[in-house]
BADO-872457 format. One record per residue (C-alpha): residue in one letter; x, y, z. Coordinates in steps of 0.5 Angstrom, whole numbers, padded with zeros to 4 digits, always signed. Example, Ala and Ser with C-alpha at 12.3 -4.5 7.8 and 13.67 -1.06 7.14 Angstrom:
2
<r code="a" east="+0025" north="-0009" up="+0016"/>
<r code="s" east="+0027" north="-0002" up="+0014"/>
***
This chain:
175
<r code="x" east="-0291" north="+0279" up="-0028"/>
<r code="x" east="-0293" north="+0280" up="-0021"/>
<r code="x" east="-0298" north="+0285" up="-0019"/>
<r code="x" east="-0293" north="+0290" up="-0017"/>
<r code="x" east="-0291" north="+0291" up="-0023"/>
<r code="x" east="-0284" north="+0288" up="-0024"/>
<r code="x" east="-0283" north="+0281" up="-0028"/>
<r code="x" east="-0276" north="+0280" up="-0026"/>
<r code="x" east="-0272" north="+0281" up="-0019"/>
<r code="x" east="-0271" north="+0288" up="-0017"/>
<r code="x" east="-0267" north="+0287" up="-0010"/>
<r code="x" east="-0261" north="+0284" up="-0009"/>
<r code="x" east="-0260" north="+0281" up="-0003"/>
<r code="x" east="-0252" north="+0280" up="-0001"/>
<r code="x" east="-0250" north="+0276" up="+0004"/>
<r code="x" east="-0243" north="+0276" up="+0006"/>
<r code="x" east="-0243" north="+0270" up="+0009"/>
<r code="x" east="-0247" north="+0263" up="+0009"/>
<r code="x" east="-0249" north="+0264" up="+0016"/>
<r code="x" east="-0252" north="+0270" up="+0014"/>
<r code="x" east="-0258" north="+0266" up="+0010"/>
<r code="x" east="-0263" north="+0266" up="+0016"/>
<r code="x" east="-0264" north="+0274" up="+0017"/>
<r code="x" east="-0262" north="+0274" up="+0009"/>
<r code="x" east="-0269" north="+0269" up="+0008"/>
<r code="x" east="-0273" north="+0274" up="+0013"/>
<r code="x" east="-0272" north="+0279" up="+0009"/>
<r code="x" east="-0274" north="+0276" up="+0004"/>
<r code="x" east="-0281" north="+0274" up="+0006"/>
<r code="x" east="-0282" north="+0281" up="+0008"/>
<r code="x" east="-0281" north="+0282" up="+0000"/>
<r code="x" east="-0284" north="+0277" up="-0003"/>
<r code="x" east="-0291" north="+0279" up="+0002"/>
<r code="x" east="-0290" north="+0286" up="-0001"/>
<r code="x" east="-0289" north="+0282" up="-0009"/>
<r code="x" east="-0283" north="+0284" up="-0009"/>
<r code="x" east="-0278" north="+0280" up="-0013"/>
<r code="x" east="-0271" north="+0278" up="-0011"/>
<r code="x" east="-0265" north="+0274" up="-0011"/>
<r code="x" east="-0259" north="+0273" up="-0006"/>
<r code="x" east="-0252" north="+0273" up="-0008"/>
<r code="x" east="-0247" north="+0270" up="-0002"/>
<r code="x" east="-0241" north="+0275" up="-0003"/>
<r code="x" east="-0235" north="+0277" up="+0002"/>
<r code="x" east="-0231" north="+0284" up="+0001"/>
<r code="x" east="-0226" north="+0281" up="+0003"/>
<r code="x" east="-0225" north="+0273" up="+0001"/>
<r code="x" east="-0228" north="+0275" up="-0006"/>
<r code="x" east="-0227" north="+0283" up="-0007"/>
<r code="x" east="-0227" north="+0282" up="-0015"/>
<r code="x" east="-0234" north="+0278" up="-0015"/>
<r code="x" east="-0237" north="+0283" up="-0010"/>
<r code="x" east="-0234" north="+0289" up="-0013"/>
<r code="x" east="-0237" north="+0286" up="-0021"/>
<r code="x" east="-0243" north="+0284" up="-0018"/>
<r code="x" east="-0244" north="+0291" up="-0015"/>
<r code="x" east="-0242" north="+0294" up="-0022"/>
<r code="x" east="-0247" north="+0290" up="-0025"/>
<r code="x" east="-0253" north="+0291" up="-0022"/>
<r code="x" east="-0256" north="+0295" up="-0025"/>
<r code="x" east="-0255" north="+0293" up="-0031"/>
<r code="x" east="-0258" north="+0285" up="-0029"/>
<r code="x" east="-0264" north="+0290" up="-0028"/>
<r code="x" east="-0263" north="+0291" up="-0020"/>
<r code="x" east="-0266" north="+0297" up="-0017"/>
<r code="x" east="-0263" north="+0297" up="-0010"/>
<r code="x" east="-0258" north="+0293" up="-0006"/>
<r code="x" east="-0259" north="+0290" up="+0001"/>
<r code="x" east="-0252" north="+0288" up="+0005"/>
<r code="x" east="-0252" north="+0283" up="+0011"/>
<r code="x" east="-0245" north="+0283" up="+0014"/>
<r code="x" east="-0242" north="+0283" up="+0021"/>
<r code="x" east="-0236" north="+0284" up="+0025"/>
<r code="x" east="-0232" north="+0290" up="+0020"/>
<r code="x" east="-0238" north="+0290" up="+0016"/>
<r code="x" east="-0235" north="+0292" up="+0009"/>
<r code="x" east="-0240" north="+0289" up="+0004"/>
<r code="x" east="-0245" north="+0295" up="+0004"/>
<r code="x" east="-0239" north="+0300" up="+0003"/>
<r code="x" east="-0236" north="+0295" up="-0004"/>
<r code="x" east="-0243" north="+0296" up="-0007"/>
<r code="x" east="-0244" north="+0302" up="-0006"/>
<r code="x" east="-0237" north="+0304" up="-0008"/>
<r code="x" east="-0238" north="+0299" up="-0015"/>
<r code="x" east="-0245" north="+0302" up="-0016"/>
<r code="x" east="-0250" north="+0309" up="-0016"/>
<r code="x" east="-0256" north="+0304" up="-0014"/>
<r code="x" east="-0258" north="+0305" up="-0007"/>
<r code="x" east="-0255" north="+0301" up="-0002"/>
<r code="x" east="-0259" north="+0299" up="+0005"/>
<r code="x" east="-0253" north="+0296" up="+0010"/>
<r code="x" east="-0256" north="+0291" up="+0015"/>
<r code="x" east="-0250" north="+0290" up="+0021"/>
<r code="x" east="-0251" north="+0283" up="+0024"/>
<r code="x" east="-0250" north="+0281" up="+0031"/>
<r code="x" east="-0244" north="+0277" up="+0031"/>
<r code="x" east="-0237" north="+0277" up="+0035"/>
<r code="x" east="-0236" north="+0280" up="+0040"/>
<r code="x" east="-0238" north="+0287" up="+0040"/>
<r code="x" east="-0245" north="+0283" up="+0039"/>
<r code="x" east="-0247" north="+0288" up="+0032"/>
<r code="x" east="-0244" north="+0295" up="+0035"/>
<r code="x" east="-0238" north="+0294" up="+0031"/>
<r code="x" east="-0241" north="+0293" up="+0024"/>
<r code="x" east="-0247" north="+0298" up="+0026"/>
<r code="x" east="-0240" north="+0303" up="+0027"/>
<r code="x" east="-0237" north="+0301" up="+0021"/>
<r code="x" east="-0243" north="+0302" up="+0016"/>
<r code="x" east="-0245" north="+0308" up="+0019"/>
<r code="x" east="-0237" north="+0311" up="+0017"/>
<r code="x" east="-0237" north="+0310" up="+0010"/>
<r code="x" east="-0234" north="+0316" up="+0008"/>
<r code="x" east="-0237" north="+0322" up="+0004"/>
<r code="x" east="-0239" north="+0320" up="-0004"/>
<r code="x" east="-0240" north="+0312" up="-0002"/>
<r code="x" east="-0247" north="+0313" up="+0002"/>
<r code="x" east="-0251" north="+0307" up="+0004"/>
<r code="x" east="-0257" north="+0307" up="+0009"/>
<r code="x" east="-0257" north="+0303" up="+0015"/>
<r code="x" east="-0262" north="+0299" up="+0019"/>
<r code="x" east="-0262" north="+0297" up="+0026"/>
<r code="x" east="-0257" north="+0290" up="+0028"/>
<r code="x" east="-0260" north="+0284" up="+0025"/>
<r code="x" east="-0266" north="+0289" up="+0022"/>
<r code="x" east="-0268" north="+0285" up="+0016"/>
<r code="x" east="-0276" north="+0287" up="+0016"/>
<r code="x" east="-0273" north="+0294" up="+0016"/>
<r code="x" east="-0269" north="+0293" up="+0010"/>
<r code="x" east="-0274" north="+0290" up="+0007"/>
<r code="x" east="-0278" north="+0295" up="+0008"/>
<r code="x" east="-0274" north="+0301" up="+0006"/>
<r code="x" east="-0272" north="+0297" up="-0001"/>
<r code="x" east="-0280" north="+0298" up="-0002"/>
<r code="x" east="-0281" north="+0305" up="+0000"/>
<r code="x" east="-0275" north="+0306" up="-0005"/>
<r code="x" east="-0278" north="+0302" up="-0011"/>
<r code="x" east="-0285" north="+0306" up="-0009"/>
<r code="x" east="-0283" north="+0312" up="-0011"/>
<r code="x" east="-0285" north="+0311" up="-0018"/>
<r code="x" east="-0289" north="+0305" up="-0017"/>
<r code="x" east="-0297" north="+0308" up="-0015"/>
<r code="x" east="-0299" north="+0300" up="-0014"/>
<r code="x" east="-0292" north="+0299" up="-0010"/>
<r code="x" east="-0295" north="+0305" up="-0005"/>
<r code="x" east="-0302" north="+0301" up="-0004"/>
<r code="x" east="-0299" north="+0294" up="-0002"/>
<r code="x" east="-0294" north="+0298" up="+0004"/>
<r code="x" east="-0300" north="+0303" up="+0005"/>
<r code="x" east="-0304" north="+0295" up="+0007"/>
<r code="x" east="-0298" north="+0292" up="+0010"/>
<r code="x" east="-0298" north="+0298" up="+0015"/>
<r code="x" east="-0306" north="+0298" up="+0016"/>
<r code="x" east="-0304" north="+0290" up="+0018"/>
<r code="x" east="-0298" north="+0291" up="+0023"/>
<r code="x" east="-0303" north="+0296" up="+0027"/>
<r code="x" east="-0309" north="+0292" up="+0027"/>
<r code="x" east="-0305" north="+0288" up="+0033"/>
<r code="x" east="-0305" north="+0294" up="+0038"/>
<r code="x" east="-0313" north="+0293" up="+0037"/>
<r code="x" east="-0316" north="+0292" up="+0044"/>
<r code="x" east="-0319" north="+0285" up="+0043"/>
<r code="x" east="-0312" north="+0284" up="+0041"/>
<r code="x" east="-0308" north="+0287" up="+0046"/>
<r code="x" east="-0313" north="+0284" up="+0051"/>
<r code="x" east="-0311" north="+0277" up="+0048"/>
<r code="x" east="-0304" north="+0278" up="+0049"/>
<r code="x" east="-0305" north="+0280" up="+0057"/>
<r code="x" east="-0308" north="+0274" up="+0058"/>
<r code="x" east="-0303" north="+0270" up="+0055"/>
<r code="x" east="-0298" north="+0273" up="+0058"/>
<r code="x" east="-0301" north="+0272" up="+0065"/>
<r code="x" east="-0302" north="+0265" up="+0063"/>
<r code="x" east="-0295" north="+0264" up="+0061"/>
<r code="x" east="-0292" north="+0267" up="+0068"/>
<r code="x" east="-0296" north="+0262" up="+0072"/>
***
């Protein structure tokens, strides 16, 4: 059992495509840094509705407690999970065709009233991850801790010796 308090994977990635693996994978990193499990599954709302639509049905039940979808262009793989399951869905539009993400950012932002899912910023991985933990730590108090020390380290790079060095470096790399 991880410190965390959970044993088995409780965030499922989807990616719904392969080409979305690379965000999928740091959004992973930030899960595993939290100690929080996970498992990615590559489905297509469109070119594997059935599995998708199963997959989302059976979350819960194969002991997922929160759903992350990576998709683009008409992103429809959040709105499925959420339609084929009560466990929280975060949407993560990806930057791809050519509205560069703001169609897939639209169209997970218009899911229609009873098929909620929360959305994060284009290709917003770290976020995701970030909102799953917050999920999970309402009712997990060691959970809290970790997020509380993950924000202590993210504020420690607007240190003075630290903003110092970033000046200097970006001075060095004008020259």
């Amino acid at each position: 059992m991880s410190t965390s308090g959970f044993s088995d994977p409780v965030v499922l990635l989807l990616a719904g495509s392969p080409s979305d693996l690379d965000l999928v994978l740091d959004c992973e990193d930030t899960l595993r840094e939290l100690d929080i499990p996970c498992d990615i599954r590559v489905l297509s709302a469109h070119r594997t509705p059935a599995k998708t639509a199963a997959c989302a049905e059976n979350a819960q039940k194969n002991g997922f407690q929160v759903l992350i979808a990576f998709a683009g262009l008409s992103a429809q793989l959040a709105g499925v999970a959420a339609a084929h399951s009560l466990l929280p869905v975060i949407a993560v539009p990806r930057a791809v065709g050519p509205l560069n993400g703001i169609d897939a950012t639209l169209a997970s932002l218009q899911l229609p009233p009873g098929t909620p899912a929360a959305v994060v910023a284009i290709d917003g991985a770290k976020n995701a991850a970030l909102l799953a933990a917050r999920i999970l730590a309402v009712a997990n108090s060691e959970l809290r801790d970790r997020l509380r020390e993950f924000g202590e380290r993210n504020k420690e790079r607007y240190a003075p010796e630290h903003v110092a060095a970033a000046i200097e470096k970006a001075r060095r790399a004008r020259k």
